[in-house]
Steps between C-alpha positions, in 0.01 A plus 500: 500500500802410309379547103804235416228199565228705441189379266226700410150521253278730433142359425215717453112378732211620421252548744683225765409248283827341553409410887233227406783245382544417902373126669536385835750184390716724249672793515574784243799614505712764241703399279816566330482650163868493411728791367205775606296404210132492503298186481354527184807528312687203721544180296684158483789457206578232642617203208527269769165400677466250231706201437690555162343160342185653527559871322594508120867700489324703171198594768409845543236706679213648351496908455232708648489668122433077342271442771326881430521460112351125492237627710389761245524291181422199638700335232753341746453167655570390818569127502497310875643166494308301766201784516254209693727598826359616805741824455556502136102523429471792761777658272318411215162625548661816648656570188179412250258756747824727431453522112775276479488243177582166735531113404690222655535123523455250785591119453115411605195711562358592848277746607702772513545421128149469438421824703740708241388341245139631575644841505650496147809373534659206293709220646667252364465159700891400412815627472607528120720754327235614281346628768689807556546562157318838529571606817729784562533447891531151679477480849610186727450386859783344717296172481569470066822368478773636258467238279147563396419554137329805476776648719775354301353656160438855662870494575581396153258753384642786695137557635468668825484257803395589822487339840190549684667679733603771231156554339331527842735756571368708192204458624503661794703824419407788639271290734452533877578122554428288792674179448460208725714207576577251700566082551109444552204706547545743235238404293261558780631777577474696182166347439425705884635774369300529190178415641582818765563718195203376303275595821668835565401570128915536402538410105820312561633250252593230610753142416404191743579131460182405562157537380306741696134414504390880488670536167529157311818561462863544640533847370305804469571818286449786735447902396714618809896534529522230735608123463503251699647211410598128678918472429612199466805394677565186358739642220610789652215708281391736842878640482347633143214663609516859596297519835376801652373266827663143503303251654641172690256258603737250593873332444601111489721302326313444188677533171863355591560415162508880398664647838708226603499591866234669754728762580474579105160508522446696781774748340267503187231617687693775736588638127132500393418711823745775485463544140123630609366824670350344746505095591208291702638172656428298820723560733622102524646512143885588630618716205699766475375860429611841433318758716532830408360875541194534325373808322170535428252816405151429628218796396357491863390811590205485781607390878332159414737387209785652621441258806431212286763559274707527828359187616584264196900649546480405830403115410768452198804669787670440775717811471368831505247680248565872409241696363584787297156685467306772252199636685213545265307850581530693766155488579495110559818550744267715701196256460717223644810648681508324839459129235784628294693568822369143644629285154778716413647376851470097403812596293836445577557833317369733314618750227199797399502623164301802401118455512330405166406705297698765494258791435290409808479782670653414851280497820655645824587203754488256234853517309743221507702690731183495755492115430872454605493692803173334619687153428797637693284633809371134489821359585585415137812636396559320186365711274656728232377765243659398177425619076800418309569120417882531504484538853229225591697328299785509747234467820409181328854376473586628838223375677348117381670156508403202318132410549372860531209633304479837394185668376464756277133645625271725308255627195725718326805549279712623673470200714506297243846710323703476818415147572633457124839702552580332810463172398769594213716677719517197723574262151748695451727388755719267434475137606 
């Protein structure tokens, strides 16, 4: 494989969970990271997603440290111009159940209003300059229009202003976000999504633009990493949101005014997927996509998840899956030799590291050695005996195209370590 094209991640799975994100009418596929970063520290700079009339030149976006410190004194106010919005009063309410001091202004009340209100939070039916006259942060939809008051005094007050875009991407730092989009559909979609995660007992928080029945609301403040959230495309604000999985339920020619052409639009959303790990779309939607090799470290160890783990690589590729493997214990290679042998030859290759952990005492008959020369008495020849990432590094490089996956297989650390080194061996390569 010729590096010169060459994109890569690493992304670490925990017990295969990754493989459950697979339906009959989508398909997963890996994404592009860009520049061999990992996903979590991947974001959008981008100044121009928004149309210049609606973004103050004096804007600027909110530190981790403001966002951190007005949590902890809770002297800071938040103030959200047009906070009765389906997507505003999600941000809202996330905020409050955050610690965060919030208030905001909508020109007439609504239930969303009247839900926040409930919860302790004061809004101002009207827009009036007075208004913000104690807030330290404003933050503004596409939908209020630069000319609004409270907008056009935090300029002139050199108060923070945020688009919503900006604050939700606060938010969700250091987040494992799953961010879906699309023309129509999404709000179903997400509201599916949650309603799996609330069954499968996952604390996910969650941003929908709609109001789910389970929680009386269109958000929910969740105790886990993850976040799923419904992206709206309308204004470009899914190109904002840093997506672990990207989700497309659908693409039309909505929103004109703000892409100008279909192609645009469809462009928009063939950004939104590659700028994700991994991206879930119907296979009608005619976008372009980045496939690339995929690196992930998966902590199967028993025949069973190594096969399942197996399996779920097999669903998100066309192109070959490598596994490069740490046996755990020499006494479970014994117990299930000929199922090791079995699995291990569902691989298109397969690179044995020394068994885990390294002060087992080592059973005659059941070495990695004795594994490789079984595989290779079974016809299976692609198999190598391999402890030093520099040169799995090169395998790797030598040995995938676009659309492979390989996986990084095992309990231990040392597992774990090489998987680590390779993957910054191969960034290292220039592009």
């Amino acid at each position: 494989m010729s590096l010169e094209h060459a994109n890569w991640e690493f992304n670490k799975a925990s017990n295969s969970s990754w493989k459950h994100c697979i339906s009959q009418k989508f398909f997963i596929l890996p994404k592009k990271v860009g520049s061999f970063e990992p996903i979590q520290e991947i974001s959008s700079n981008s100044n121009n997603i928004f149309p210049d009339s609606r973004r103050s030149p004096t804007a600027h976006i909110i530190s981790k440290r403001l966002l951190l410190n007005m949590n902890k004194t809770q002297k800071g106010i938040i103030h959200i111009i047009g906070i009765g919005g389906i997507g505003m009063s999600a941000i809202a309410e996330i905020l409050h159940n955050s610690n965060c001091k919030i208030q905001g202004s909508d020109a007439q009340s609504n239930n969303n209003v009247d839900r926040l209100q409930r919860l302790g939070i004061e809004v101002f039916i009207g827009h009036n300059a007075n208004n913000i006259s104690q807030a330290q942060i404003v933050v503004h939809s596409s939908a209020i229009e630069s000319d609004n008051v409270e907008l056009i005094t935090a300029r002139n007050n050199n108060k923070t202003i945020l688009h919503r875009s900006d604050i939700l991407t606060e938010i969700m730092e250091d987040k494992y976000v799953i961010a879906v989009s699309g023309s129509s559909g999404k709000t179903t979609t997400t509201a599916m999504i949650a309603s799996i995660f609330d069954h499968s007992d996952i604390d996910a928080t969650v941003i929908v633009g709609g109001i789910l029945n389970s929680y009386q609301s269109n958000s929910r403040l969740g105790r886990s990493n993850i976040f799923l959230i419904e992206a709206d495309e309308s204004d470009g604000t899914m190109l904002k949101i840093p997506a672990n999985i990207a989700v497309i339920t659908s693409i039309n020619d909505d929103h004109m005014d703000h892409y100008g052409t279909f192609d645009d639009i469809k462009n928009a959303f063939s950004q939104f997927i590659n700028k994700a790990g991994f991206a879930v779309l119907p296979d009608s939607v005619g976008i372009n996509y980045d496939a690339s090799v995929k690196l992930i470290e998966d902590y199967a160890h028993h025949p069973n998840e190594i096969y399942a783990t197996l399996t779920a690589a097999r669903s998100i590729t066309k192109g070959k899956v490598i596994g490069i493997i740490e046996p755990l214990r020499f006494a479970r290679i014994r117990n299930f030799f000929d199922e090791f042998i079995r699995i291990f030859m569902m691989f298109d290759y397969v690179i044995l590291t020394p068994v885990h952990p390294p002060e087992d005492k080592p059973i005659p008959g059941c070495g990695i050695d004795d594994i490789q020369e079984a595989l290779i008495s079974n016809g299976f020849n692609n198999v190598k005996i391999m402890n030093d990432s520099l040169l799995i590094s090169h395998f790797i490089s030598n040995s995938t195209n676009s659309g492979d996956v390989v996986l990084f297989i095992g309990a231990g650390s040392n597992i774990d370590k090489l998987a680590k080194e390779a993957a910054a061996l191969i960034a290292e390569v220039k592009v």
